[in-house]
N, C-alpha and C positions, 0 to 999 in steps of 0.2 A: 843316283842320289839326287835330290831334290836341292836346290840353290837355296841359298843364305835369303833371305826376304823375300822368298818368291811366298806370294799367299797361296795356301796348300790348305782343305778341307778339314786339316789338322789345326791349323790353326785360324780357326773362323767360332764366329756363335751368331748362334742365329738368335734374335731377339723381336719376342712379340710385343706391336705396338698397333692395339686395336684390330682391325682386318688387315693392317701393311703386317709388312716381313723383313729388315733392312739387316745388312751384315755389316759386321763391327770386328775389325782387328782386335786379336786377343793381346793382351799387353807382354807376352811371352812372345809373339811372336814379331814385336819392333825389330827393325833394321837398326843398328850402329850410326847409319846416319838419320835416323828416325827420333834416335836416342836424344838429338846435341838439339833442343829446339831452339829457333830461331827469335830472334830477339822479340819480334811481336810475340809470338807467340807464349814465350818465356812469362809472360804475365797473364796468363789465361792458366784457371786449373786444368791440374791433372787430373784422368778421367778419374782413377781413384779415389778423390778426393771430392769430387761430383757427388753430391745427393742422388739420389733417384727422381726422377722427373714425376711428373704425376702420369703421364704418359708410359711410362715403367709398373710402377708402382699405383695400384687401383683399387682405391679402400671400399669396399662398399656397405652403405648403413642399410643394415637391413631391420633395424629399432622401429616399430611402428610409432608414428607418434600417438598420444593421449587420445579418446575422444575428447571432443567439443562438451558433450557434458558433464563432463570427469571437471571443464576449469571453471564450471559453476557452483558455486557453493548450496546446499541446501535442496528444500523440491516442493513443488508449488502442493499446496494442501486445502480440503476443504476448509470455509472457517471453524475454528473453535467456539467464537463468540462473535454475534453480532450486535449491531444498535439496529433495534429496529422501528424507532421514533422517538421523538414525535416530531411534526414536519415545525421549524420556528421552534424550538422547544429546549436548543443547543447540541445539536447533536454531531456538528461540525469541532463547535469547542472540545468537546472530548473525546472525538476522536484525536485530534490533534495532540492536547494533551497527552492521552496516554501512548501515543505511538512513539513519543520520546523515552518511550522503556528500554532499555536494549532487549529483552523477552518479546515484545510486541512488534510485530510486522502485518499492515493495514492496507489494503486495496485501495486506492488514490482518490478512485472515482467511485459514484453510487452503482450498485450493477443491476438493481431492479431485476436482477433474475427470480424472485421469488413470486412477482407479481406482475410482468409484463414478459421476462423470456425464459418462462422454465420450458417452454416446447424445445429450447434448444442444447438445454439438456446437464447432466450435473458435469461430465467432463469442459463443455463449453464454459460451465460458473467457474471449474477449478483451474480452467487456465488464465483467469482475471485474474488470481490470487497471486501475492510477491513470492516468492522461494522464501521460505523459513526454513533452520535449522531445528533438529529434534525437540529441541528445549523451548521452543520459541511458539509463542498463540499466533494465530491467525485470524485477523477480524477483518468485518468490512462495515459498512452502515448501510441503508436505504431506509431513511423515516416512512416511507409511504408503505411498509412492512406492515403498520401497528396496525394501521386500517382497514387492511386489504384482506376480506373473507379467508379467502383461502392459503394465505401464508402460514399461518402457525402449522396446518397437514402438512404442507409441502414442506416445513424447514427438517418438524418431526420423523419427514418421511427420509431424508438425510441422516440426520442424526437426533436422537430421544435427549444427548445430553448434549448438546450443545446449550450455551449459555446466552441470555439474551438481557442486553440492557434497552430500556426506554429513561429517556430524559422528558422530562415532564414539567408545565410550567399553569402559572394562572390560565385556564383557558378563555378569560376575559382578553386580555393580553395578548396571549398569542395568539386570538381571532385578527387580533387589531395588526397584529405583528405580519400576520400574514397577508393581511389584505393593502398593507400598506407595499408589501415586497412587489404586489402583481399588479399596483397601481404604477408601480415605478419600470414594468413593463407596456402597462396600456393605460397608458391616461386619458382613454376615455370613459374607464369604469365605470359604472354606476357609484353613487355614494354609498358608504357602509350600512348606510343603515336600511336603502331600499334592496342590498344584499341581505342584512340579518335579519330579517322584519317582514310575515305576511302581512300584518298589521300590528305597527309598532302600538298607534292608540288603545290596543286592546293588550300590547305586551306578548304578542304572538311570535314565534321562534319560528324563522325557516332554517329545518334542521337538514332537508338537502342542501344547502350550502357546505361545500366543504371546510370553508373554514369555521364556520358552527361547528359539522359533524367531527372534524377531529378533535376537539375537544370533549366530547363525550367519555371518558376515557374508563369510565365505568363497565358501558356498554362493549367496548371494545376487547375490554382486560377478561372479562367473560368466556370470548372467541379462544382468546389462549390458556384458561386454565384447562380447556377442557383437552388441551395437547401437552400442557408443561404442567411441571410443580411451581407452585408459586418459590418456592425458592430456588429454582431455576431463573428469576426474573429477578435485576437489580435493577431498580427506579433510583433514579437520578434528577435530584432539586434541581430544575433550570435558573431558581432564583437565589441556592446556595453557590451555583456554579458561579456566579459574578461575585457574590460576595465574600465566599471560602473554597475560591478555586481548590487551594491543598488537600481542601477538607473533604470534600466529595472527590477528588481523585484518589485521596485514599481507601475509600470506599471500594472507590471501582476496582481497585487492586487487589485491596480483600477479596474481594467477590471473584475476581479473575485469577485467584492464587499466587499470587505475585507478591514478591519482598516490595515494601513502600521505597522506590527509588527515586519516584517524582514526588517536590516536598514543596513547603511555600517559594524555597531558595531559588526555583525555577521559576516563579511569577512577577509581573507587576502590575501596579492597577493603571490601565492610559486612562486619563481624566479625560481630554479630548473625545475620544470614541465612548466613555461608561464600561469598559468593560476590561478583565483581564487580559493580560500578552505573555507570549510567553519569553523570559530573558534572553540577553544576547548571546547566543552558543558561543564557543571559543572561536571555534574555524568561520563563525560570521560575521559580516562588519556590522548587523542591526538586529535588533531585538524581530520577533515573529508575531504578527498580529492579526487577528482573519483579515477576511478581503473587505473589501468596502461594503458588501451586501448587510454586514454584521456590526450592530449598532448604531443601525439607522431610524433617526429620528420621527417618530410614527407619527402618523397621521394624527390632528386631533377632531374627538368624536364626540357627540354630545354628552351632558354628563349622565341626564335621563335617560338614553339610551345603554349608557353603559351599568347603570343600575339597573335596568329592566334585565340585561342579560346577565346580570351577577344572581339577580334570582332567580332567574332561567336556569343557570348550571348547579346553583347551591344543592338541590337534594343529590345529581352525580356526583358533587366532588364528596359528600360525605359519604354516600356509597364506597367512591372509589377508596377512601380516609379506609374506611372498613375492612377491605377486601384487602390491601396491604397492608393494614396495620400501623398504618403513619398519616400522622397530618402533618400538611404542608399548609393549611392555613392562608387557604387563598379568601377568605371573607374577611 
């Protein structure tokens, strides 16, 4: 017979703990004086009363986590609509404007992939573009689109319906406009008028100048019917854009299918700078207003010169008056 407390293979368990193996008296098989524990001890649980260690007890998740693009919302897309000028014309103003849509989501920067990197290809344009949701357009801007031969092939070569806005302003004006912006890069410029002028005394246009030639907008608007329907294309007042912001962003709405959610209630006029801002959002502590580049106080030019080139562009703009179906009434 086998002794009162003698540990017997009977009463053992073998308990796995990782690669060890350690043996554990069975609680049936205490000794009587095993039973009476001693006063330390007396405050330590009993084994039954023990949890399982984790050392015992070994959960394992075997739950994949999510991927990474499962916690992004949405998926980058080509644009639906773009601005594709004019350069000084306002084309910053509405974008900005209208990106305050909650439907609108706008690429930050210009991407001149239509006219300096399409070698690099339509996957390379469409990862510039923010993640929108199904319901949401996709725009971006680059003014130097309006002018550049071969963008209206290459956008139509993407998409036949994509929709394009041009903002468009006096091209008196925004010769001045622009040439004051690239004065206030190189101040050593020539004067505007030995830029606009083979001979001013005769009233002669140098129309390689680019800020001359974009102004032509006759010549240019040409280049793109022969890719888009004209109502495919919404022109945009640069000079209603300061005076009824609300008023032409409702336009562009229309025109972009969109419920009118941006209204005057979003505007103010900075008297300071001349030009619209946009109110102060809830979540910011100041109102939104371009950068400094915008609304800066242009150069002044002579006056005869500037009549020489109001008659220099008058038969384009009434061309262009033609060809859209609107006057803007730049004489």
């Amino acid at each position: 017979m086998q002794k009162s407390g003698d540990p017997t293979p009977s009463c053992q368990r073998v308990l796995a703990d990782g690669a060890k193996r350690r043996l554990q008296k069975s609680l049936s098989c205490v000794s009587p004086s095993d039973a009476r524990p001693s006063g330390a001890e007396a405050s330590r649980p009993r084994a039954d009363q023990v949890r399982p260690s984790s050392a015992l007890h070994v959960v394992r998740n075997d739950t994949p986590s999510p991927p990474m693009s499962n916690l992004k919302f949405g998926n980058k897309k080509l644009p639906n609509a773009i601005i594709v000028g004019v350069k000084k014309g306002g084309t910053r103003a509405v974008l900005e404007f209208i990106r305050i849509h909650p439907d609108v989501r706008a690429a930050g920067t210009e991407t001149h992939f239509f006219d300096r990197n399409y070698d690099r290809g339509l996957e390379w344009y469409r990862g510039l573009m923010p993640r929108t949701l199904e319901s949401q357009i996709t725009m971006e801007k680059t003014p130097s689109y309006f002018v550049t031969k071969e963008t209206p092939h290459r956008i139509s070569a993407m998409s036949q319906n994509t929709k394009l806005i041009v903002v468009v302003r006096d091209p008196v004006t925004r010769a001045i406009s622009d040439y004051t912006q690239t004065l206030s890069k190189a101040p050593d410029l020539p004067s505007f008028q030995e830029l606009a002028f083979r001979n001013q005394c005769l009233g002669i246009v140098d129309t390689s100048w680019n800020a001359i030639r974009i102004g032509l907008y006759a010549l240019h608007l040409e280049n793109w019917l022969r890719y888009f329907p004209l109502a495919q294309i919404h022109f945009v007042s640069g000079e209603r854009l300061i005076t009824d912001p609300a008023g032409e962003l409702a336009r562009v709405q229309d025109f972009l299918g969109l419920k009118r959610i941006v209204t005057d209630k979003h505007f103010y006029f900075n008297r300071t700078k001349g030009f619209p801002c946009l109110k102060k959002p809830e979540s910011s502590g100041s109102p939104r207003c371009l950068g400094k580049s915008k609304g800066r106080t242009h150069v002044q030019i002579d006056r005869d010169a500037i009549e020489q080139l109001r008659d220099f562009y008058r038969p384009y703009n009434v061309k262009f008056y033609e060809m859209v179906g609107h006057d803007f009434k730049w004489d």
